[in-house]
C-alpha atoms as one frame of an Amber mdcrd trajectory, in Angstrom:
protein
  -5.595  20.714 -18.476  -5.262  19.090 -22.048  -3.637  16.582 -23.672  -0.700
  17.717 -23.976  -0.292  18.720 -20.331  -1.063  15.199 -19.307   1.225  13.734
 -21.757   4.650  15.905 -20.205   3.420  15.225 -16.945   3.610  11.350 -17.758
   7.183  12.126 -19.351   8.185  14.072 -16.348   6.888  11.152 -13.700   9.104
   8.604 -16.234  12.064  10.321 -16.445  12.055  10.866 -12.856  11.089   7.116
 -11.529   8.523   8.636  -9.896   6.040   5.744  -8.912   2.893   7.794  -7.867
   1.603  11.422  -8.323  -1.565  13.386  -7.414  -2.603  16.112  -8.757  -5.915
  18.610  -8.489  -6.608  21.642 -10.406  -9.394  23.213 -11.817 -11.691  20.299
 -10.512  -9.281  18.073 -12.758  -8.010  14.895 -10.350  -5.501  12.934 -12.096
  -3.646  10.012  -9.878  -1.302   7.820 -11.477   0.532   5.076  -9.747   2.612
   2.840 -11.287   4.691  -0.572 -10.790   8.636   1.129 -10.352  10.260  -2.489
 -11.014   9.729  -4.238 -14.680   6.706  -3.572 -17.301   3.829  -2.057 -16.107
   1.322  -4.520 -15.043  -0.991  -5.544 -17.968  -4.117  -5.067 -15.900  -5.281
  -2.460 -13.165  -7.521   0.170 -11.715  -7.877   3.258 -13.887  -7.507   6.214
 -11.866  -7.789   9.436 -14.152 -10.634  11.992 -13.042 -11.725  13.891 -15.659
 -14.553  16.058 -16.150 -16.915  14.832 -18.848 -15.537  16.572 -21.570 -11.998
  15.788 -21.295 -12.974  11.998 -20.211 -14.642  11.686 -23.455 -11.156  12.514
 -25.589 -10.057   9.478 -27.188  -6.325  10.504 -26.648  -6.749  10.001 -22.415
  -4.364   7.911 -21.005  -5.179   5.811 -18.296  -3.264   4.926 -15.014  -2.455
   1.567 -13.656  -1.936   0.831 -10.185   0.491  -1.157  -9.130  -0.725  -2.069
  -5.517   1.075  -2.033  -2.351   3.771  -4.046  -2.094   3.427  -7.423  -0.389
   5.100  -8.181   3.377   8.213  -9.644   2.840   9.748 -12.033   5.094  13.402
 -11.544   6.620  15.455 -13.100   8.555  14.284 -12.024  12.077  10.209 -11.624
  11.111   8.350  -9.910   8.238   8.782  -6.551   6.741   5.774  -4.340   6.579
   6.870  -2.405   3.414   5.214   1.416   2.389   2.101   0.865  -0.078   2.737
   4.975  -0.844   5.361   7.762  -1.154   4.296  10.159   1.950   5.738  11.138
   5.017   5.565   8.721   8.012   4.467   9.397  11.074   4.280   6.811  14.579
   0.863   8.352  16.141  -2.244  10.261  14.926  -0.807  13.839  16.326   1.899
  14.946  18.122   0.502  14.682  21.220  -0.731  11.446  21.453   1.546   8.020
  21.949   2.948   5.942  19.043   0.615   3.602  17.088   3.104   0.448  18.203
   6.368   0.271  19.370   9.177  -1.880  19.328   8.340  -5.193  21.832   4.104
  -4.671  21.243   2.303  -7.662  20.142   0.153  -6.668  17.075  -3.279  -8.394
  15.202  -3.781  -8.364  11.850  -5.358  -5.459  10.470  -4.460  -3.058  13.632
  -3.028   0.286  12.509   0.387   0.182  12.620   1.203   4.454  11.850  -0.261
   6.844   9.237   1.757   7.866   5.726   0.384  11.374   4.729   0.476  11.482
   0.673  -0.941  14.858  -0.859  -2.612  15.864   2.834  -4.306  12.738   2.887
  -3.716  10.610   5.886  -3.392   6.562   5.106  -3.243   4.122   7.714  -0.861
   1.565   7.325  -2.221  -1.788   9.114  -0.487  -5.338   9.983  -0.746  -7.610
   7.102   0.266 -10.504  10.254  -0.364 -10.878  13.544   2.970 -10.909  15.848
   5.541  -8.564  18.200   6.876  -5.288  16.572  10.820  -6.097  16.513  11.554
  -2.834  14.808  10.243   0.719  13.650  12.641   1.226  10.697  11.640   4.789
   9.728  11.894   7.719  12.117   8.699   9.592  13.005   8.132  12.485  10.273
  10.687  10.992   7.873   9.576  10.757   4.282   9.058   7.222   2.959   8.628
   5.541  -0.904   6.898   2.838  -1.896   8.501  -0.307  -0.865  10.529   1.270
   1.924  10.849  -0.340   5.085   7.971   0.475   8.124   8.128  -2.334  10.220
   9.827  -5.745  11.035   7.122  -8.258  12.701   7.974 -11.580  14.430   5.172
 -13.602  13.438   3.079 -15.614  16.229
């Protein structure tokens, strides 16, 4: 991967509104992640990979992450938004029972479901303690950043 790879591949994720890509090839990791509303934040993690010698180029680009985005509250509780695009998924496997559902009193920090993002699984935990009043995504069902998870009435 050069330069020039890594430059249409930040043209292509532009152009698209794509907020956040993985990639891994040839023991190359690139991850770029990046705020979909407004200017890009000023400051942030960087979070290109690169083997030594490509690192070293001059011409890299670094990523900025934007961070996931913060609970939200609504009418009837707070909305647990997605921190990642992935698909969404209620319980660890098929077999086993749902994370939460609707009417179960959560803590802060409890896992709430997983999103799986480039065969990675993330757990998505309460950001406030309270009842689940609704699952908003179905199991399985892709999500992006800032979707709707969860709406929690706060204790």
């Amino acid at each position: 991967m050069d330069i020039s790879d890594l430059k249409e591949i930040l043209r292509i994720l532009e152009a698209q509104d794509i907020t956040e890509f993985e990639l891994e090839q040839d023991g190359v990791k690139l991850r770029v992640c990046r705020n979909s509303v407004g200017p890009a934040p000023a400051a942030g993690a960087a979070l290109v990979h690169l083997p030594p010698a490509v690192a070293a180029s001059p011409s890299t680009v670094p990523a900025v992450e934007a961070g996931p985005p913060p609970a939200e509250l609504v009418a009837n509780g707070t909305l647990v938004k997605s921190p990642i695009v992935g698909t969404f998924y209620r319980a660890a496997d098929p077999n086993s029972a749902p994370f939460v559902s609707v009417g179960d009193r959560v803590k802060v920090g409890q896992v709430l479901c997983i999103i799986e993002a480039m065969k990675l699984m993330n757990e998505i935990e309460a950001e406030v303690a309270g009842e689940i009043a609704k699952v908003h995504p179905e199991n399985g069902q892709p999500v992006q950043y800032g979707d709707p998870l969860f709406t929690v009435r706060p204790d």
